[in-house]
C-alpha positions in Angstrom: 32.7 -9.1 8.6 33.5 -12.0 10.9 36.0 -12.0 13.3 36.9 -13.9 16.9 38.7 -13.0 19.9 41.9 -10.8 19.4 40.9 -10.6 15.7 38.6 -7.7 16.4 41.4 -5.4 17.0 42.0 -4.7 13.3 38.2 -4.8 12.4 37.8 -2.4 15.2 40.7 0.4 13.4 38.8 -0.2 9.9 34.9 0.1 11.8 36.2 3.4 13.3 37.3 4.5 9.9 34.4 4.2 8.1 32.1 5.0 10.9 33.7 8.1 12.3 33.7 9.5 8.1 29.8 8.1 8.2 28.7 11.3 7.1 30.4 10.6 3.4 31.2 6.9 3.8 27.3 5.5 3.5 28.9 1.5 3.4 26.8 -1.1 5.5 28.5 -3.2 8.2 27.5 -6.7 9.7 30.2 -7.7 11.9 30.1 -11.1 13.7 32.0 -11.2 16.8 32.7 -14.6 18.2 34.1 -15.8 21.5 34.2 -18.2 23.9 33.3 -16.2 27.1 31.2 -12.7 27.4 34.3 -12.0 29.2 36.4 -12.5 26.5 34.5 -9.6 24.6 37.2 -7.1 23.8 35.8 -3.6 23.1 32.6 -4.4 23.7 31.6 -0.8 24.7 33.1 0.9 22.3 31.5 -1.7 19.7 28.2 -1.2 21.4 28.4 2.7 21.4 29.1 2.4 17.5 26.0 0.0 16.8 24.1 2.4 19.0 25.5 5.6 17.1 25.1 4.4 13.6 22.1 1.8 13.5 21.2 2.2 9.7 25.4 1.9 9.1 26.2 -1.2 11.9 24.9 -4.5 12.3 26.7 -6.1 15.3 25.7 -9.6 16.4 28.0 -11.7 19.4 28.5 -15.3 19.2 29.8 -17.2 22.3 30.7 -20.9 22.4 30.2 -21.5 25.9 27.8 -18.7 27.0 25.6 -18.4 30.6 22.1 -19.1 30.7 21.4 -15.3 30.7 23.0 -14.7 27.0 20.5 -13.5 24.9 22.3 -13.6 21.5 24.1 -16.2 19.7 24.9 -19.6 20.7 27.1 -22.3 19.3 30.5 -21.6 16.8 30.2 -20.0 13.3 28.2 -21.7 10.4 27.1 -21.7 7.5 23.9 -21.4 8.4 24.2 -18.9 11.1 25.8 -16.7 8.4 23.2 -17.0 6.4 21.1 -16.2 8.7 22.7 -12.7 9.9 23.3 -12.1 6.3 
């Protein structure tokens, strides 16, 4: 899955579905979140608590476009390449 800014709050209803039914919905997840700020990160904890509580299920990977030295994921705007890669 791919989505940006205000687009996660959709993803988000459909991640909760699946995940909170993980016990008989086994389907893997790789959600790319992009934004432009890490303050721009809607839901991040809630996101972070589902990666955390279903790591075999959820494979959740930020992107910022203008990110602080600090950020220690993914730089830049959404490729083809970088999809490939988290693919």
């Amino acid at each position: 899955m791919l989505c940006a800014g205000s687009g996660i709050t959709p993803i988000f209803q459909f991640l909760r579905a699946i995940l909170d039914n993980s016990a008989l919905d086994k389907t893997p997840i790789t959600l790319l979140f992009a934004n432009r700020y890490e303050e721009d990160i809607l839901l991040r904890s809630e996101l972070d608590a589902f990666a955390r509580d279903h790591p075999g299920q959820l494979t959740l990977h930020y992107l910022l476009s203008r990110p602080l030295e600090t950020w220690k994921h993914f730089r830049g705007h959404v490729t083809k390449p970088l999809i490939k890669e988290i693919l």
